[in-house]
C-alpha positions as CSV (number, residue, x, y, z in Angstrom):
1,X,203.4,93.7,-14.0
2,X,199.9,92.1,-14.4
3,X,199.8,88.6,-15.2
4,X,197.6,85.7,-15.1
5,X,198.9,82.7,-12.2
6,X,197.7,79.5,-11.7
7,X,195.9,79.3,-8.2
8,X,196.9,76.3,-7.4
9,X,200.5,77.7,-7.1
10,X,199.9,80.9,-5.0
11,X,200.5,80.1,-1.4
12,X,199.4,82.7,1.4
13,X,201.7,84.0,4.0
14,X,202.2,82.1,7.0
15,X,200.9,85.0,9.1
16,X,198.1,85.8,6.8
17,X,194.8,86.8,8.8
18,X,192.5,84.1,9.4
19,X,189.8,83.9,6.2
20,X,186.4,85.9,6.9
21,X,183.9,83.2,5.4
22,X,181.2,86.2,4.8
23,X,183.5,88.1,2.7
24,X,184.7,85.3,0.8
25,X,180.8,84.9,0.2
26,X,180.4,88.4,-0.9
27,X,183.2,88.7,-2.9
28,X,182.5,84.9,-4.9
29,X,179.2,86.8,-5.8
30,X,180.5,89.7,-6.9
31,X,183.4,88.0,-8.8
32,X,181.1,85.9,-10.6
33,X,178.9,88.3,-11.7
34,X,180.9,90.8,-12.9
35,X,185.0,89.3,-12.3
36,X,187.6,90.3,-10.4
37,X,188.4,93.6,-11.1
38,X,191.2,94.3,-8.8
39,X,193.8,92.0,-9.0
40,X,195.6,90.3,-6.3
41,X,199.4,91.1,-5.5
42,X,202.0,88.3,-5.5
43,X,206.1,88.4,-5.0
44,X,208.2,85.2,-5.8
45,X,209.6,83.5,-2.9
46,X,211.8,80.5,-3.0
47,X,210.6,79.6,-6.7
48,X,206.6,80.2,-5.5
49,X,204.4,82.7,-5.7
50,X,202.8,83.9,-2.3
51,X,200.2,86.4,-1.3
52,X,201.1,90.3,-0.9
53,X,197.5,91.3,-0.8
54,X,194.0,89.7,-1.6
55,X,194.1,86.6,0.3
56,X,190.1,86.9,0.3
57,X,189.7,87.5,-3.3
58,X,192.1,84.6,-3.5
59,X,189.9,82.4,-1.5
60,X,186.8,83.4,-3.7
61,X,187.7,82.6,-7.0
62,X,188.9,79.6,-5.7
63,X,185.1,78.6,-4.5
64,X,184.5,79.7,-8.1
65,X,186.6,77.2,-9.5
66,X,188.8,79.4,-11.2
67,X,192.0,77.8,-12.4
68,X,194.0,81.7,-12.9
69,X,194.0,84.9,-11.3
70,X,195.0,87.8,-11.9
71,X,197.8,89.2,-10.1
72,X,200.1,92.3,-10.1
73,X,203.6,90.3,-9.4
74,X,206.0,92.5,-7.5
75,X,209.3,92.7,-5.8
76,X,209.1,93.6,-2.2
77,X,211.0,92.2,0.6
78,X,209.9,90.8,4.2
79,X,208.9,93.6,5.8
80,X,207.4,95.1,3.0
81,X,205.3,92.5,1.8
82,X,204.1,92.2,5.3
83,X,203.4,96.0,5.4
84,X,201.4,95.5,2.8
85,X,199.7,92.7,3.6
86,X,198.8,94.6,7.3
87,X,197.6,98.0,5.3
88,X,195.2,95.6,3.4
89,X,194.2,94.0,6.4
90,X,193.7,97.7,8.5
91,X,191.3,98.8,5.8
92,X,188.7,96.2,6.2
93,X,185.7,97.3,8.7
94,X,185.5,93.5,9.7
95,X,188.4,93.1,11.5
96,X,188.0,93.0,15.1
97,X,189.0,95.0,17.8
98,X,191.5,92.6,19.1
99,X,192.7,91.6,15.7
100,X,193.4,95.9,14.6
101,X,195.4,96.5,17.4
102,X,197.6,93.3,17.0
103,X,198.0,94.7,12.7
104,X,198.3,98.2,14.2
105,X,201.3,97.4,16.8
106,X,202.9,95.0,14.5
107,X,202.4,97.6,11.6
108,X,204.3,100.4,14.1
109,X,207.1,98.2,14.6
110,X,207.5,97.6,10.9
111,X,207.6,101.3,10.2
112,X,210.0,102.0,12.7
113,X,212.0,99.3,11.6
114,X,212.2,100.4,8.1
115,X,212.5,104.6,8.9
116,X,215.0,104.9,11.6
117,X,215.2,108.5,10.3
118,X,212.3,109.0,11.8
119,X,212.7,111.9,14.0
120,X,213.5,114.9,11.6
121,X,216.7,113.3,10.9
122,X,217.9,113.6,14.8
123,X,220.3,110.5,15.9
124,X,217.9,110.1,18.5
125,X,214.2,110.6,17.7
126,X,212.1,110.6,20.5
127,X,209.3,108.4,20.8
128,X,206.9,111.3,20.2
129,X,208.5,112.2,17.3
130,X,208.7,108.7,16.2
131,X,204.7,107.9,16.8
132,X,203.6,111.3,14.9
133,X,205.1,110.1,11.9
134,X,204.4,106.6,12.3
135,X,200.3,107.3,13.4
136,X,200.0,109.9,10.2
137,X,201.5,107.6,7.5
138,X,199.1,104.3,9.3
139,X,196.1,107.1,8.6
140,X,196.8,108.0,5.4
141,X,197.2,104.4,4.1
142,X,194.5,102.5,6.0
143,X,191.8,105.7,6.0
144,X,191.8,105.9,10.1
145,X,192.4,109.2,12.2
146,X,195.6,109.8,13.9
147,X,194.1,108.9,17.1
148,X,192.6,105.9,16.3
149,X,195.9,104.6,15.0
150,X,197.5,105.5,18.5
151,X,194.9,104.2,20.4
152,X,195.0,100.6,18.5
153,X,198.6,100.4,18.4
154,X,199.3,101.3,22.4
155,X,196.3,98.7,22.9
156,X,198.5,95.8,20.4
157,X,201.8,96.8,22.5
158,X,199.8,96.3,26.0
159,X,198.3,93.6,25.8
160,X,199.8,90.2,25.5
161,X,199.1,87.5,23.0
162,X,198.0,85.3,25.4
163,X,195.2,87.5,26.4
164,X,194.4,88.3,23.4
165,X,194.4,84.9,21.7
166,X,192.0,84.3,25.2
167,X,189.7,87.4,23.9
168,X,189.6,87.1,20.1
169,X,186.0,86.6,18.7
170,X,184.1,86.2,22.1
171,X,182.1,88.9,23.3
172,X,184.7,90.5,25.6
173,X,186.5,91.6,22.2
174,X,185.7,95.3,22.5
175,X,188.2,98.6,22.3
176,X,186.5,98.8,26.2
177,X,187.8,95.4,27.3
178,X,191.2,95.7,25.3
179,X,191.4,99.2,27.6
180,X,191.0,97.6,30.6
181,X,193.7,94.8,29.9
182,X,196.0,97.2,28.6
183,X,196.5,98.4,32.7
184,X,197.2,95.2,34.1
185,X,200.2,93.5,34.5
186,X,200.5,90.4,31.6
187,X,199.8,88.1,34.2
188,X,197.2,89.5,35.3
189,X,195.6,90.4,31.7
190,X,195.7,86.3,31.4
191,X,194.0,86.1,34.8
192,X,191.6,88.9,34.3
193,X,190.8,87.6,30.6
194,X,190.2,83.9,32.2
195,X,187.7,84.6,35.2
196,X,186.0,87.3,32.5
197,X,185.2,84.3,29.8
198,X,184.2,82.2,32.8
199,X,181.8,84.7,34.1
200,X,180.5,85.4,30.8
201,X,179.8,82.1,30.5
202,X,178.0,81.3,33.5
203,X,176.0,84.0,33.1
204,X,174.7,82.6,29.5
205,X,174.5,79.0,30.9
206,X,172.1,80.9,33.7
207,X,170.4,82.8,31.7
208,X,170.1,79.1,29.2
209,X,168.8,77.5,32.5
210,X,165.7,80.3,33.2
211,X,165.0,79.8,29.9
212,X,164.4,76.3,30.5
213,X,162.0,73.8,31.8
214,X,161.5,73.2,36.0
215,X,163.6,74.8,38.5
216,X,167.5,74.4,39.0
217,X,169.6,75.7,41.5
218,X,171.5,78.9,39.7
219,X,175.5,78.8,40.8
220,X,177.2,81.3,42.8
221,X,178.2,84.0,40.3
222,X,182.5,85.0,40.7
223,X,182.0,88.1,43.0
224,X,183.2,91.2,40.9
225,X,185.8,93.2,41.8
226,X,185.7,96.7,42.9
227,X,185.9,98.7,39.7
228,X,183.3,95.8,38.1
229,X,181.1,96.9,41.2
230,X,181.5,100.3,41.0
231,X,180.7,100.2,37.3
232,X,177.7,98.0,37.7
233,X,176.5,100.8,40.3
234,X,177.1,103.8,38.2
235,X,175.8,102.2,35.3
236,X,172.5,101.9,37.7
237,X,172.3,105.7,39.1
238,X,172.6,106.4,35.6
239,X,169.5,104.3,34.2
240,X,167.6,105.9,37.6
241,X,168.5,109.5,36.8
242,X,167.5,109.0,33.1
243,X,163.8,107.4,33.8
244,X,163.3,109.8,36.9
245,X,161.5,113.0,36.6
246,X,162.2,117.0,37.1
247,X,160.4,116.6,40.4
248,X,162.7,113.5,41.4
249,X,166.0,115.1,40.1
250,X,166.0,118.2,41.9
251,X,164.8,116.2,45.2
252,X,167.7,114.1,44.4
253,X,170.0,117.5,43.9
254,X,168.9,119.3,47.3
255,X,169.6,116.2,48.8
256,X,173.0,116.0,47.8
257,X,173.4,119.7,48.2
258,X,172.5,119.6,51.6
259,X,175.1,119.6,54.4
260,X,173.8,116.9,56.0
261,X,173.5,114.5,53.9
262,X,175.1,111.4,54.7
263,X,177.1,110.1,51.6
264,X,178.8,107.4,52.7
265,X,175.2,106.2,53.7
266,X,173.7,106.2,50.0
């Protein structure tokens, strides 16, 4: 049922994603100019009326100065209202990558929470069975590929909150980075997250400092770790093989080729 709320008395959920001030931006525009044209969803809880879906469209006509909003009022429970709430979340290309694969996992455990009968009806689904069904109905809702679900949720259940509360918003918040958590132990994704930052950091205040005027004495950088080195290396051969010539690569191919050729030397 569609009704018209006062806005002062719609509360959000307390695990409502945090509010993107661009789209609030967007959206005030676009309610202003031609009004909201998708209402909000609401469910009563304890006597008040919170937030199902359309926190942000919430938040913009409240920069309008709107004193009612539209809103389809349903009945859903907890878990529901939350699953909702997540699917809304999931279909919005701003989110980040740390932020989808915290709604993906928490969105997995929701479904598997509310379809025990997941399986084909088996007492005791197994967890492929379970994650085919769960994947396909998270692609269908939120407009994602089956594997893209997967890989967001096994990235949400990996990787701790810590780590990711460490990550969220700085530039190591990438599908790469969450990847490369995702393998460590959890105290050593809070470890690995820590001396990242740190390093990232000191490399901007360095690069800050060059920038600058006079000389200063640049700080030793952390030294990276294997994998970090090797990656750093390949990433190099790469950019070398790309700018190289015909000539150059099949020199550098013979040399390879060849039986002597010393590779723990190159």
């Amino acid at each position: 049922m569609i009704r018209d709320l006062p806005i002062d008395q719609i509360h959000a959920r307390a695990n409502a994603r945090a509010i993107d001030e661009a789209t609030v931006d967007g959206l005030a525009d676009s309610i202003g100019a031609v009004g909201l044209i998708n209402p909000i969803r609401v469910r009563i809880v304890e006597d008040q009326w919170e937030v199902v879906a359309g926190h942000h469209r919430l938040a913009a006509c409240k920069r309008l100065g709107l004193v009612e909003i539209a809103a389809d009022v349903i009945e859903a429970d907890d878990l529901h209202a939350e699953l909702a709430m997540i699917d809304e979340n999931l279909c919005r290309a701003e989110l980040s990558p740390a932020d989808r694969a915290v709604w993906t996992a928490r969105r997995k455990a929701i479904y598997l929470e509310m379809h025990p009968e997941t399986g084909h009806g088996k007492a005791s689904p197994s967890k492929e069975e379970k994650f085919s069904s769960f994947d396909k109905d998270t692609a269908e809702k939120t407009g994602q590929t089956d594997r893209i679900v997967r890989m967001y949720a096994e990235r949400g259940e990996k990787v701790i909150e810590e780590a990711i509360n460490l990550i969220r918003g700085t530039k190591l918040d990438t599908g790469t980075y969450l990847d490369k958590l995702k393998g460590l132990r959890p105290n050593e994704q809070v470890t690995a997250a820590k001396r990242d930052l740190a390093h990232m950091r000191q490399q901007e205040r360095d690069r800050a400092a060059r920038g600058g005027i006079g000389r200063r004495i640049k700080p030793a950088a952390e030294p990276l770790s294997d994998d970090e080195a090797a990656e750093v290396q390949f990433a190099s051969l790469v950019a070398a093989w790309n700018k190289a010539g015909e000539v150059a690569r099949q020199r550098f191919r013979e040399m390879i080729d060849a039986p002597v050729f010393d590779r723990s030397a190159a």
